[in-house]
N, CA, C and O atoms as a GROMACS GRO file, in nm:
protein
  576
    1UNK      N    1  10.552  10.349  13.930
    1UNK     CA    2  10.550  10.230  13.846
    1UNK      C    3  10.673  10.233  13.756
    1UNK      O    4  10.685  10.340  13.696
    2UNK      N    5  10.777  10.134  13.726
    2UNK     CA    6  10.868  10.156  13.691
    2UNK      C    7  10.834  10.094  13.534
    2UNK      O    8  10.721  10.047  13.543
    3UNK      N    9  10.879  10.076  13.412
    3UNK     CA   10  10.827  10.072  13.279
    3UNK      C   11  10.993  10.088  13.204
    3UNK      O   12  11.076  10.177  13.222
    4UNK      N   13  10.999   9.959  13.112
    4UNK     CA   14  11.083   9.951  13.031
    4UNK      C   15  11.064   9.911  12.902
    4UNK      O   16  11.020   9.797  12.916
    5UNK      N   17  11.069   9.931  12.804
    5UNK     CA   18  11.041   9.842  12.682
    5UNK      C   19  11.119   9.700  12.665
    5UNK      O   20  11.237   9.669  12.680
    6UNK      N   21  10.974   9.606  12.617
    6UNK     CA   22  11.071   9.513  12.623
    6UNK      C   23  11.115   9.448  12.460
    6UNK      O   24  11.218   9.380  12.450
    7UNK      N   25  11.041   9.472  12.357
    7UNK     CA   26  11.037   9.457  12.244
    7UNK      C   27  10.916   9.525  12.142
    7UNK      O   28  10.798   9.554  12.165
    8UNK      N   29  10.986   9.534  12.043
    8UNK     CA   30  10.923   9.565  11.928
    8UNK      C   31  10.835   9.444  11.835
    8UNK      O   32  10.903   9.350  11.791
    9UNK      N   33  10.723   9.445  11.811
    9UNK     CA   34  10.658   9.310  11.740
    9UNK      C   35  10.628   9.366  11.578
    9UNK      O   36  10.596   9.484  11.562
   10UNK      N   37  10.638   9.281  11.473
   10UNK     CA   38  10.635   9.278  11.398
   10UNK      C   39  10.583   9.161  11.306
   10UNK      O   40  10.634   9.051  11.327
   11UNK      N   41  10.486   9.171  11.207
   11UNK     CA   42  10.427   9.062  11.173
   11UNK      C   43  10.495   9.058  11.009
   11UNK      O   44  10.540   9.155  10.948
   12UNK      N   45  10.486   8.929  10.965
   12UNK     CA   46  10.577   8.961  10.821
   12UNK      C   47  10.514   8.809  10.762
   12UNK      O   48  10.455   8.710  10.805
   13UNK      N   49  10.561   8.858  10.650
   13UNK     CA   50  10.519   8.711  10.532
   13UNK      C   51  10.552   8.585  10.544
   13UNK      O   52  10.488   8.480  10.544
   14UNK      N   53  10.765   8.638  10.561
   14UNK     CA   54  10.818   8.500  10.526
   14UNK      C   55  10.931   8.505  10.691
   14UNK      O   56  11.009   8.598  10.710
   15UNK      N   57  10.913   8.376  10.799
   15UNK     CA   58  10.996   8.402  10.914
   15UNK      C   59  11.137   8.404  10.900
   15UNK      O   60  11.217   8.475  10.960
   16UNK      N   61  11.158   8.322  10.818
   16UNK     CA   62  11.314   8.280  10.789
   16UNK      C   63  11.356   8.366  10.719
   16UNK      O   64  11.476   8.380  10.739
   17UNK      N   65  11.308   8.450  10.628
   17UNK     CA   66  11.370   8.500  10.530
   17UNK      C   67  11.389   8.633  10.595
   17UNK      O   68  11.486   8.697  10.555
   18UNK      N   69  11.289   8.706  10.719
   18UNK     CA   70  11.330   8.836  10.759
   18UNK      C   71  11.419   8.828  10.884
   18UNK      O   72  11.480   8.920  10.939
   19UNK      N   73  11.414   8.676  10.924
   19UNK     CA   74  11.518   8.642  11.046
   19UNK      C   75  11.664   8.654  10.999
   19UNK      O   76  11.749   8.705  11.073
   20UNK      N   77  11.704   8.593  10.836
   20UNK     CA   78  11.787   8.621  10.745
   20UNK      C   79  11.839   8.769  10.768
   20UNK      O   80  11.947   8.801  10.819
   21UNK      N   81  11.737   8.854  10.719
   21UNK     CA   82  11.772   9.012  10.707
   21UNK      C   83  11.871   9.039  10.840
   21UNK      O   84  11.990   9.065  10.855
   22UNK      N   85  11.757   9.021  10.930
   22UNK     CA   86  11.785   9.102  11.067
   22UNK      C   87  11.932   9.000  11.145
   22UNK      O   88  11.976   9.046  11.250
   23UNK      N   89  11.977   8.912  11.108
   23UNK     CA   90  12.071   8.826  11.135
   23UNK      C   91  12.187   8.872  11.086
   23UNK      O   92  12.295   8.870  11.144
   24UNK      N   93  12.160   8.924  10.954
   24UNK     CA   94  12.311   8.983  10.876
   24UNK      C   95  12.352   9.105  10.900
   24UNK      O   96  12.464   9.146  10.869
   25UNK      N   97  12.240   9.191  10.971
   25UNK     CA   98  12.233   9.286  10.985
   25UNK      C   99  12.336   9.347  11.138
   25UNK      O  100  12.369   9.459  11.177
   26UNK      N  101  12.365   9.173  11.200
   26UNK     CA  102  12.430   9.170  11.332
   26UNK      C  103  12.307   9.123  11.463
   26UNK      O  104  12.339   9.104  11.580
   27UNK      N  105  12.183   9.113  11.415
   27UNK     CA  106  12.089   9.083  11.542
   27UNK      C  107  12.104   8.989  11.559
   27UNK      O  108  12.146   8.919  11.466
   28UNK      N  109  12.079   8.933  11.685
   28UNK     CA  110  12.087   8.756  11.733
   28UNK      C  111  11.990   8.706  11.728
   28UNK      O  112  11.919   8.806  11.739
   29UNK      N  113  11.889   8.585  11.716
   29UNK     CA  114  11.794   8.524  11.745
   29UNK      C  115  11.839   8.472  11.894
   29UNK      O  116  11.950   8.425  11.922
   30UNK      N  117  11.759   8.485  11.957
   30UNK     CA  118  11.768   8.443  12.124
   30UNK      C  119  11.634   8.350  12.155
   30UNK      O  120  11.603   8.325  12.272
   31UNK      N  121  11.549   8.297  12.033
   31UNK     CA  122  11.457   8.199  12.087
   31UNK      C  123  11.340   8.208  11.963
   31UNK      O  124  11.306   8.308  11.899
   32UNK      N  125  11.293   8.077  11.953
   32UNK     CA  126  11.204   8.056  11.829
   32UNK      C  127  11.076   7.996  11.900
   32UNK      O  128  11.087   7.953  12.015
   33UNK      N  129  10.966   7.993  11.841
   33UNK     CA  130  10.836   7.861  11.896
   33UNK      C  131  10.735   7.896  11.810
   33UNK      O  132  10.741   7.984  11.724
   34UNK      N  133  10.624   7.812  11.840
   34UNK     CA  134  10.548   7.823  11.772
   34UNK      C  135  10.429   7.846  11.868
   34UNK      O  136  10.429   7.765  11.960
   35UNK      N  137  10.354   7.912  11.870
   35UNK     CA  138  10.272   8.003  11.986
   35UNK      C  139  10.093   7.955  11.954
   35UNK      O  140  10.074   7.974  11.834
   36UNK      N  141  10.006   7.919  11.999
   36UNK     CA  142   9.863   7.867  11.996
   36UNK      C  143   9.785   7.849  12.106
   36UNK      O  144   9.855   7.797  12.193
   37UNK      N  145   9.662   7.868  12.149
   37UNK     CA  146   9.628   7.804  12.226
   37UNK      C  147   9.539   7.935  12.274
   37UNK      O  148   9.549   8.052  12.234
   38UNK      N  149   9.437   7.871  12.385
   38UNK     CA  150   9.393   7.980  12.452
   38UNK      C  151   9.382   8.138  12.527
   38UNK      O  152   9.298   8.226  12.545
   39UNK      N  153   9.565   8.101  12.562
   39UNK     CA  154   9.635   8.241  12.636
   39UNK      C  155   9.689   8.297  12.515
   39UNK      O  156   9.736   8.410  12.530
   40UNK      N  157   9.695   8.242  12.385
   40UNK     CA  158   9.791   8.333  12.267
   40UNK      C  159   9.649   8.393  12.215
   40UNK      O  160   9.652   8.507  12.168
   41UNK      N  161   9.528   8.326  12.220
   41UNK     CA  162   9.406   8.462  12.192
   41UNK      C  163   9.342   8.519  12.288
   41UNK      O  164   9.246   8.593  12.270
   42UNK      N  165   9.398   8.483  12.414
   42UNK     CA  166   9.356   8.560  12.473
   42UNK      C  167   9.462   8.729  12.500
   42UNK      O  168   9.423   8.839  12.540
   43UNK      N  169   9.574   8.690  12.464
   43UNK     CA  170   9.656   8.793  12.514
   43UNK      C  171   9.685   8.902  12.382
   43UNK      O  172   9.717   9.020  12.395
   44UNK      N  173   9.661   8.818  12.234
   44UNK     CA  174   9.627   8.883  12.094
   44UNK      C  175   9.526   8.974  12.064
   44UNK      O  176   9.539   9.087  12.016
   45UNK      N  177   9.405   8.904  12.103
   45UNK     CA  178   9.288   8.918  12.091
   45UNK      C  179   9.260   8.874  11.924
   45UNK      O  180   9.231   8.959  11.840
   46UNK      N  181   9.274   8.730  11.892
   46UNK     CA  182   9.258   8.653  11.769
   46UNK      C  183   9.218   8.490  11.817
   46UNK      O  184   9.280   8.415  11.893
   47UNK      N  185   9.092   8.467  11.742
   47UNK     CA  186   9.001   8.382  11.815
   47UNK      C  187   9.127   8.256  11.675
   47UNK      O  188   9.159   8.272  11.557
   48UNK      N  189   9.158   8.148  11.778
   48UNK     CA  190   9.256   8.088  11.647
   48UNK      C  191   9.377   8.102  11.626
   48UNK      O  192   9.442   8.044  11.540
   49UNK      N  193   9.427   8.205  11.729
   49UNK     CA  194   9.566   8.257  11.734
   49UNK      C  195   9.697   8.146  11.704
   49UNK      O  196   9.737   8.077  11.798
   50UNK      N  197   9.757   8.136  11.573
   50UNK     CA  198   9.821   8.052  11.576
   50UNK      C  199   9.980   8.088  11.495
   50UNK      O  200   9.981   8.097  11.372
   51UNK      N  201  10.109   8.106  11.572
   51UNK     CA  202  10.180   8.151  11.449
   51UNK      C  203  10.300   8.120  11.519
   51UNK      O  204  10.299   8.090  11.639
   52UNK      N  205  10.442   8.128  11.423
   52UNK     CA  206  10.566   8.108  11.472
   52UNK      C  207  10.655   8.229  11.452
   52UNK      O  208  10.680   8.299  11.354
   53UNK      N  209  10.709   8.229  11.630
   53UNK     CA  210  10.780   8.362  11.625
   53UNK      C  211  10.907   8.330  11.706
   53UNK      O  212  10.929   8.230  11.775
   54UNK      N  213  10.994   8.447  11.680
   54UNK     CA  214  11.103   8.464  11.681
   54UNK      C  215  11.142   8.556  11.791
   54UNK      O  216  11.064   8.640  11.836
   55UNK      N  217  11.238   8.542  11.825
   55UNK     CA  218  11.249   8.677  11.889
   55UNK      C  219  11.425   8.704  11.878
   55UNK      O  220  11.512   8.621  11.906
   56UNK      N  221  11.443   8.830  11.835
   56UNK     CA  222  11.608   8.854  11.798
   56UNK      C  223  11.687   8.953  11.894
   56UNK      O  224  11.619   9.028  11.964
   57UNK      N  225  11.766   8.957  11.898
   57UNK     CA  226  11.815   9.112  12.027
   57UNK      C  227  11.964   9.145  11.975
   57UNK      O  228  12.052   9.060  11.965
   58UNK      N  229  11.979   9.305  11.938
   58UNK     CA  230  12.062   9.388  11.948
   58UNK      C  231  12.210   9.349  11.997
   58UNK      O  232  12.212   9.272  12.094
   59UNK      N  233  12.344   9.393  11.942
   59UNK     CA  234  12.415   9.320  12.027
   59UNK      C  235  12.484   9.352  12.129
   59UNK      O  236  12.583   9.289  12.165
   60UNK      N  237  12.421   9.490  12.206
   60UNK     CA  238  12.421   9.545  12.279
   60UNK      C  239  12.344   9.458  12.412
   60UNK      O  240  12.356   9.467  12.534
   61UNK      N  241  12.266   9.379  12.330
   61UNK     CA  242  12.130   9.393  12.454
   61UNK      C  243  12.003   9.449  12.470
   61UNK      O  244  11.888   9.425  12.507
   62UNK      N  245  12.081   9.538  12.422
   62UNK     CA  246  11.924   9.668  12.489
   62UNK      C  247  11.811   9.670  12.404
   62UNK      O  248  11.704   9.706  12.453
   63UNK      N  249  11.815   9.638  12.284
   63UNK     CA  250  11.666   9.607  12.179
   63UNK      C  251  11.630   9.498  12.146
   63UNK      O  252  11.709   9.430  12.080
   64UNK      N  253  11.528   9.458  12.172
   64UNK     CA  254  11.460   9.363  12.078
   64UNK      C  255  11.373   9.317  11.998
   64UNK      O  256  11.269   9.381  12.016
   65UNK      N  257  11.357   9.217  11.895
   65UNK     CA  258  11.243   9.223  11.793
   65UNK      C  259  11.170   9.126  11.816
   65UNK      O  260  11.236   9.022  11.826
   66UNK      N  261  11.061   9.113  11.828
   66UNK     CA  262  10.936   8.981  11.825
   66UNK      C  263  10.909   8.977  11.665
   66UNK      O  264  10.842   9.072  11.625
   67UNK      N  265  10.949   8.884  11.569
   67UNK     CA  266  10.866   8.859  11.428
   67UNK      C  267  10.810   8.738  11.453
   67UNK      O  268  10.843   8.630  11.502
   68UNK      N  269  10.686   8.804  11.390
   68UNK     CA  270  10.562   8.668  11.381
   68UNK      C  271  10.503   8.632  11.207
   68UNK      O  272  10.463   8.712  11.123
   69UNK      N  273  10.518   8.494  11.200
   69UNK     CA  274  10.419   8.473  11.102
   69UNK      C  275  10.342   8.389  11.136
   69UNK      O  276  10.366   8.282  11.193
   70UNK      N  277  10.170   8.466  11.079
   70UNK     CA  278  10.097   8.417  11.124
   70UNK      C  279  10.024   8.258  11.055
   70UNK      O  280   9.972   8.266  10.944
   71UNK      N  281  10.026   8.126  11.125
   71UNK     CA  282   9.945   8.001  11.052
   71UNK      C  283   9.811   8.050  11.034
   71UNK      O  284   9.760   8.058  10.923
   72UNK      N  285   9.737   8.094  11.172
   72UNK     CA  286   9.600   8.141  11.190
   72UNK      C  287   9.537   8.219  11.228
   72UNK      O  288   9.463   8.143  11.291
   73UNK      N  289   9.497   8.318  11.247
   73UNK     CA  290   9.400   8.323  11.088
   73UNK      C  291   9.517   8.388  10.985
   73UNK      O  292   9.609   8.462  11.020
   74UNK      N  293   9.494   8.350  10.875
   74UNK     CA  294   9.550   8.398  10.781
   74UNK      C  295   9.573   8.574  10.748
   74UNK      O  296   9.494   8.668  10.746
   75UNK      N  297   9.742   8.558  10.720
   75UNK     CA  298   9.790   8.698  10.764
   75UNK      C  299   9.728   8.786  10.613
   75UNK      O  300   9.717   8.750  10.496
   76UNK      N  301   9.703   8.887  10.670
   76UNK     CA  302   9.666   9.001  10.608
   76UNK      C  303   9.726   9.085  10.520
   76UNK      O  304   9.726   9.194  10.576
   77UNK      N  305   9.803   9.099  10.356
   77UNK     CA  306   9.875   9.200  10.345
   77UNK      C  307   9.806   9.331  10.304
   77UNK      O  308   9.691   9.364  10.276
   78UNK      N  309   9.941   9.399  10.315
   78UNK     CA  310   9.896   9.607  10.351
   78UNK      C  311   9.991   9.601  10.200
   78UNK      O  312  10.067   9.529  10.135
   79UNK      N  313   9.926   9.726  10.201
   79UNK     CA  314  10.017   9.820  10.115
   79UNK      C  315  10.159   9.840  10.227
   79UNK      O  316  10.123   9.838  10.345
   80UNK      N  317  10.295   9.856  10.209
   80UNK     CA  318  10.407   9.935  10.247
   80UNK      C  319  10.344  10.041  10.346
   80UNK      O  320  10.259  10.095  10.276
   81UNK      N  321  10.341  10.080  10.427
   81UNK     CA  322  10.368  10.194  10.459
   81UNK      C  323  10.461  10.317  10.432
   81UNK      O  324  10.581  10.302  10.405
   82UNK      N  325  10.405  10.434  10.439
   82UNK     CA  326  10.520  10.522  10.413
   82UNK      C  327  10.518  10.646  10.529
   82UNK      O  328  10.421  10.696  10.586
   83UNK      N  329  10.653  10.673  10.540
   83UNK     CA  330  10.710  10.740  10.609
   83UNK      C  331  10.585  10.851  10.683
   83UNK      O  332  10.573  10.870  10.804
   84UNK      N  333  10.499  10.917  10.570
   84UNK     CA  334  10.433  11.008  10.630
   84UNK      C  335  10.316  10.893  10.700
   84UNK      O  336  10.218  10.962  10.727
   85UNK      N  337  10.290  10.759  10.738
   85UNK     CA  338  10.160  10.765  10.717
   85UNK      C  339  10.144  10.781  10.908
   85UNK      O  340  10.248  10.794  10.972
   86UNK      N  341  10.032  10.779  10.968
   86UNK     CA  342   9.968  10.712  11.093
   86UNK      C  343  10.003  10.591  11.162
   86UNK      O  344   9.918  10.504  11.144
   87UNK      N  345  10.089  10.561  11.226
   87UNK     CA  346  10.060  10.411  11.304
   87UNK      C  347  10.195  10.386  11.324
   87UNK      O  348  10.277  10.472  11.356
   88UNK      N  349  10.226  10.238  11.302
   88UNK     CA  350  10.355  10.113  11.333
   88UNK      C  351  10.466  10.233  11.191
   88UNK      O  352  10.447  10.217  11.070
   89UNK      N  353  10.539  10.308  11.231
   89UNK     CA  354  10.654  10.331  11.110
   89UNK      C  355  10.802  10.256  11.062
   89UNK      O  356  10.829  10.211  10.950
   90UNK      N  357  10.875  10.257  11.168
   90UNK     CA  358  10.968  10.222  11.135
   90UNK      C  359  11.051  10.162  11.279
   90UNK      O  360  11.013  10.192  11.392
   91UNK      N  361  11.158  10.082  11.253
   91UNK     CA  362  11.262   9.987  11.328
   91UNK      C  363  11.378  10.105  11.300
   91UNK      O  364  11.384  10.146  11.185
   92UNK      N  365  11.459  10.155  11.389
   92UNK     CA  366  11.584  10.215  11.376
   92UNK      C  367  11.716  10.158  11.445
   92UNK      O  368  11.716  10.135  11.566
   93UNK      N  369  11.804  10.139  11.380
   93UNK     CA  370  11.934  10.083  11.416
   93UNK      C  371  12.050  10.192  11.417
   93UNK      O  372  12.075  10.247  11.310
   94UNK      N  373  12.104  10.218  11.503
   94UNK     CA  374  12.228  10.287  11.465
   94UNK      C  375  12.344  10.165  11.462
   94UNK      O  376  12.347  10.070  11.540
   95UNK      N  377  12.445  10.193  11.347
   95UNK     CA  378  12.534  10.136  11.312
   95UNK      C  379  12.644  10.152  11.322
   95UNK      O  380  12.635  10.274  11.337
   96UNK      N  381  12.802  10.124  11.331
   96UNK     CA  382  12.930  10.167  11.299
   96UNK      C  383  12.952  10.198  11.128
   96UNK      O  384  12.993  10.291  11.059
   97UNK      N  385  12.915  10.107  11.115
   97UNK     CA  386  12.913  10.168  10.901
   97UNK      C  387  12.775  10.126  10.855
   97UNK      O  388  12.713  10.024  10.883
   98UNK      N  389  12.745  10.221  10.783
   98UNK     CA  390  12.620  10.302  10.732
   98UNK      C  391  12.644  10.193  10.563
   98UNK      O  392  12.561  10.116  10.514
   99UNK      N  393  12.799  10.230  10.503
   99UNK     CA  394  12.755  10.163  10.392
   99UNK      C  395  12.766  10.000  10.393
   99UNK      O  396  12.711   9.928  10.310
  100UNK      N  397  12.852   9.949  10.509
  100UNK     CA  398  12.845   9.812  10.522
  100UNK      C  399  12.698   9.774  10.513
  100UNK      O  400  12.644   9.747  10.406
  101UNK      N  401  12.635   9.776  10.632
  101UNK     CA  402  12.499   9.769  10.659
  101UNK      C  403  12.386   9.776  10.536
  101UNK      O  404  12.282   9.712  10.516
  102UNK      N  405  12.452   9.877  10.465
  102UNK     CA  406  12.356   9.885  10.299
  102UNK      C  407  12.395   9.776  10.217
  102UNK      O  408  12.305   9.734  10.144
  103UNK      N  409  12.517   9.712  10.210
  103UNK     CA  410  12.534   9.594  10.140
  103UNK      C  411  12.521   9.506  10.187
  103UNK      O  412  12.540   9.409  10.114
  104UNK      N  413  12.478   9.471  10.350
  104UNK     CA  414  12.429   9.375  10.369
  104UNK      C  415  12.274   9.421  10.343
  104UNK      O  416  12.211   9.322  10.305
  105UNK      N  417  12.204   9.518  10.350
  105UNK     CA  418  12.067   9.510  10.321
  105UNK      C  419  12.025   9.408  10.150
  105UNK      O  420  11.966   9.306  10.116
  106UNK      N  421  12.125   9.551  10.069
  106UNK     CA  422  12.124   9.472   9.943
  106UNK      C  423  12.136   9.335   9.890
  106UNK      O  424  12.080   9.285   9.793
  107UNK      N  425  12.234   9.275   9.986
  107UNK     CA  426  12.222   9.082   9.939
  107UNK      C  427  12.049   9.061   9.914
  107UNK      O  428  11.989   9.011   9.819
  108UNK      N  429  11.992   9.125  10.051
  108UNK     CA  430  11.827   9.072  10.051
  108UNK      C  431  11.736   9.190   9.967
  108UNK      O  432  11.616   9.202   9.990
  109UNK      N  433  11.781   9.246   9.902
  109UNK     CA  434  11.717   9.325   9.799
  109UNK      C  435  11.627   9.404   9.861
  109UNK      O  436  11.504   9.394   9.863
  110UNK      N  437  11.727   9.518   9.933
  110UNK     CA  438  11.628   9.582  10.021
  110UNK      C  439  11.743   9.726   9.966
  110UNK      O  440  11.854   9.703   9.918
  111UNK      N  441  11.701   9.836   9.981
  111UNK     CA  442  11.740   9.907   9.895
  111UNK      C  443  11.662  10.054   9.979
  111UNK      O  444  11.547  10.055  10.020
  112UNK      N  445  11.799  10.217   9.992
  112UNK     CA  446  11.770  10.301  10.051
  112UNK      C  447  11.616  10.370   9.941
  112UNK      O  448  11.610  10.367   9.818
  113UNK      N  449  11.494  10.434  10.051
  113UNK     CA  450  11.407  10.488   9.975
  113UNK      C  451  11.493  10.606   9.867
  113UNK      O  452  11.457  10.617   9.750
  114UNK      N  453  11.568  10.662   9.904
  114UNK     CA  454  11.631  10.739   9.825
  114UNK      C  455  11.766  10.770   9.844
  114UNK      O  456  11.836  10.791   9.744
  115UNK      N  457  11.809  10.775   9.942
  115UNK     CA  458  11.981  10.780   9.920
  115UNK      C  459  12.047  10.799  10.103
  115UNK      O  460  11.982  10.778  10.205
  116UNK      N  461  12.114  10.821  10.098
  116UNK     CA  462  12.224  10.822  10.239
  116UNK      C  463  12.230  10.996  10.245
  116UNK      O  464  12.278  11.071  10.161
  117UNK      N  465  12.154  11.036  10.396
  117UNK     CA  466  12.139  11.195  10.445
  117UNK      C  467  12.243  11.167  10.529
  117UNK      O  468  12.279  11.061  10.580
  118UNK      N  469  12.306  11.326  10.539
  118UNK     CA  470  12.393  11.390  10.629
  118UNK      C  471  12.298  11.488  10.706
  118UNK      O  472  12.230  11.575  10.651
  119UNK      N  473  12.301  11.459  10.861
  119UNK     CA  474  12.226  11.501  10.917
  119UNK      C  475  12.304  11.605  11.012
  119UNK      O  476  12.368  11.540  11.095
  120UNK      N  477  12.321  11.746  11.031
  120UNK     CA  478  12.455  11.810  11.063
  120UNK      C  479  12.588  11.743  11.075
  120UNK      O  480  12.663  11.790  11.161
  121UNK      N  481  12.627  11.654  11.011
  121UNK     CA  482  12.747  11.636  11.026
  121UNK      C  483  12.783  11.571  11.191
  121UNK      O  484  12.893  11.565  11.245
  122UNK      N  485  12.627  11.520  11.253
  122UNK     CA  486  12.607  11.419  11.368
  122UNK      C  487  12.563  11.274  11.331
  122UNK      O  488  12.570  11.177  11.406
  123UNK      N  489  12.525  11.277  11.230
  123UNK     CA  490  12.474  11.118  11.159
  123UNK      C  491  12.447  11.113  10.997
  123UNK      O  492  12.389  11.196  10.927
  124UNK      N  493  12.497  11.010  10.966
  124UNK     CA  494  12.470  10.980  10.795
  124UNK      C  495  12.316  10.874  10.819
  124UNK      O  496  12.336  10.784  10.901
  125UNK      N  497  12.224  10.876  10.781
  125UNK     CA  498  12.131  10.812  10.788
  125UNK      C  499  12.022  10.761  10.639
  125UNK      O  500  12.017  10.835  10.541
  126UNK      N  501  11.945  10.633  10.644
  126UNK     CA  502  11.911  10.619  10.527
  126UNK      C  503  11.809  10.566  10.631
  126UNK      O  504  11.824  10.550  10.753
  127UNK      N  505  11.657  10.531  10.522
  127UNK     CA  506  11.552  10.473  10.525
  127UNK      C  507  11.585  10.357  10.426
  127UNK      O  508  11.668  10.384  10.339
  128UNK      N  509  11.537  10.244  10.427
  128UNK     CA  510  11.486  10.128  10.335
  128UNK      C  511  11.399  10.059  10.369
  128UNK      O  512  11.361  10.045  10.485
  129UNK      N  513  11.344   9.994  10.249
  129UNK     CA  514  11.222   9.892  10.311
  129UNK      C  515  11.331   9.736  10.308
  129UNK      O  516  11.430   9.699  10.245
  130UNK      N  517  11.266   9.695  10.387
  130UNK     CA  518  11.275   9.557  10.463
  130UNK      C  519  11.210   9.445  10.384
  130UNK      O  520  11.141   9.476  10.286
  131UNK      N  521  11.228   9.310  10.420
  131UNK     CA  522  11.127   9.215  10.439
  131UNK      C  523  11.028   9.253  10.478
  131UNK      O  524  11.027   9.315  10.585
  132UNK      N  525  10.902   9.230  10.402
  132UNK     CA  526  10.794   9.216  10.436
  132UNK      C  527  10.698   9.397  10.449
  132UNK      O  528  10.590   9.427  10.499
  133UNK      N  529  10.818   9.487  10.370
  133UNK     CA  530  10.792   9.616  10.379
  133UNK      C  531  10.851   9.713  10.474
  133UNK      O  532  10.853   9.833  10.446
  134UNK      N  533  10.899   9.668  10.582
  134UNK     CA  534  10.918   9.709  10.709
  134UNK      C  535  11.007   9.821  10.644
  134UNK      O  536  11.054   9.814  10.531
  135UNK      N  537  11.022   9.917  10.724
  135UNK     CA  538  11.043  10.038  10.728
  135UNK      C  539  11.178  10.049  10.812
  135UNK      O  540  11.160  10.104  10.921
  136UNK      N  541  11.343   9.999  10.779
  136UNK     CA  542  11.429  10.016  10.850
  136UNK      C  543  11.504  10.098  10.831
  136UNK      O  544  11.547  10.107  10.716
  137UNK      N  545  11.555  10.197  10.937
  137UNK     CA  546  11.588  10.336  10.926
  137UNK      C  547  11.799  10.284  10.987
  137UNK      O  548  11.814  10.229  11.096
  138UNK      N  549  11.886  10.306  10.927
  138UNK     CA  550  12.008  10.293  10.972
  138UNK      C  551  12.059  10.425  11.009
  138UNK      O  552  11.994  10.524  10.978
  139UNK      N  553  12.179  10.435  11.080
  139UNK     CA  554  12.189  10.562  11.106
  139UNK      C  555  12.355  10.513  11.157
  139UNK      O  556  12.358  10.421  11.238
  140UNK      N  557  12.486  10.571  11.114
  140UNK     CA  558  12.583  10.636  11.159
  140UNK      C  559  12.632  10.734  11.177
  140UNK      O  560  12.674  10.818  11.098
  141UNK      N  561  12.629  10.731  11.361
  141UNK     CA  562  12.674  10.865  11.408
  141UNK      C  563  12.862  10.884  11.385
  141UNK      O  564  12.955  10.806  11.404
  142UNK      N  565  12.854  11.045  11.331
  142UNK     CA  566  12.978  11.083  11.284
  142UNK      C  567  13.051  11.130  11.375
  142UNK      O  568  13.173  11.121  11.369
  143UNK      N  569  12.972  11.204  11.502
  143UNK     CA  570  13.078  11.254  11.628
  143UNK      C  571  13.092  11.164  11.718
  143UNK      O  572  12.984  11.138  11.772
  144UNK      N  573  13.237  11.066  11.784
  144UNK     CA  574  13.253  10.993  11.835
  144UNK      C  575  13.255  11.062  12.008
  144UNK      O  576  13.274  10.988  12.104
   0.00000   0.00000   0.00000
């Protein structure tokens, strides 16, 4: 059986505003709609399934993001997650610049959990939270 990933899904507060993030960040939007109907609860498993999503891709190609906000039923918020917890953690990007990428985080007031690691002297890497909490991990590799 052959098996590829085809995206990452992600549910968030505000669509535009984390399509914003992930746009400046260099991702593309490659298609928008608004999703309802029988096959969207049946394939969810949400009786009511009703929401508008996005979908963005890498500019490589090779990754992509599904963000959804949900009309129906009304979306749920969490606490943040953190790094140690169980479950959905984090989105990782590797970058060409580590601090570009942080000042584009910062326009959207997204900010490293604690600072920029040197990871042997193979990657400078940071954690920040995102829109909507998300957990985005950057990473520039130092050996070309």
């Amino acid at each position: 059986m052959a098996i590829s990933l085809e995206n990452v899904g992600i549910a968030v507060r505000d669509l535009d505003a984390t399509i914003a993030f992930f746009t400046d960040l260099g991702l593309t939007v490659i298609g928008r709609d608004t999703v309802s109907g029988e096959w969207a609860d049946t394939a969810v498993g949400l009786d009511g399934n009703h929401a508008r999503i996005a979908m963005l891709q890498t500019p490589d190609g090779n990754g992509r993001l599904e963000l959804f906000e949900y009309i129906h039923p009304d979306a749920i918020d969490t606490e943040p997650t953190l790094p140690n917890e169980i479950g959905m953690h984090r989105v990782a990007f590797k970058v060409d610049d580590i601090d570009a990428a942080l000042a584009i985080a910062a326009k959207h007031d997204c900010h490293p959990l604690r600072g920029v690691a040197n990871y042997n002297d193979v990657f400078k890497l940071s954690y920040l939270r995102g829109p909507s909490g998300i957990i985005v991990m950057l990473a520039q590799e130092l050996r070309g």
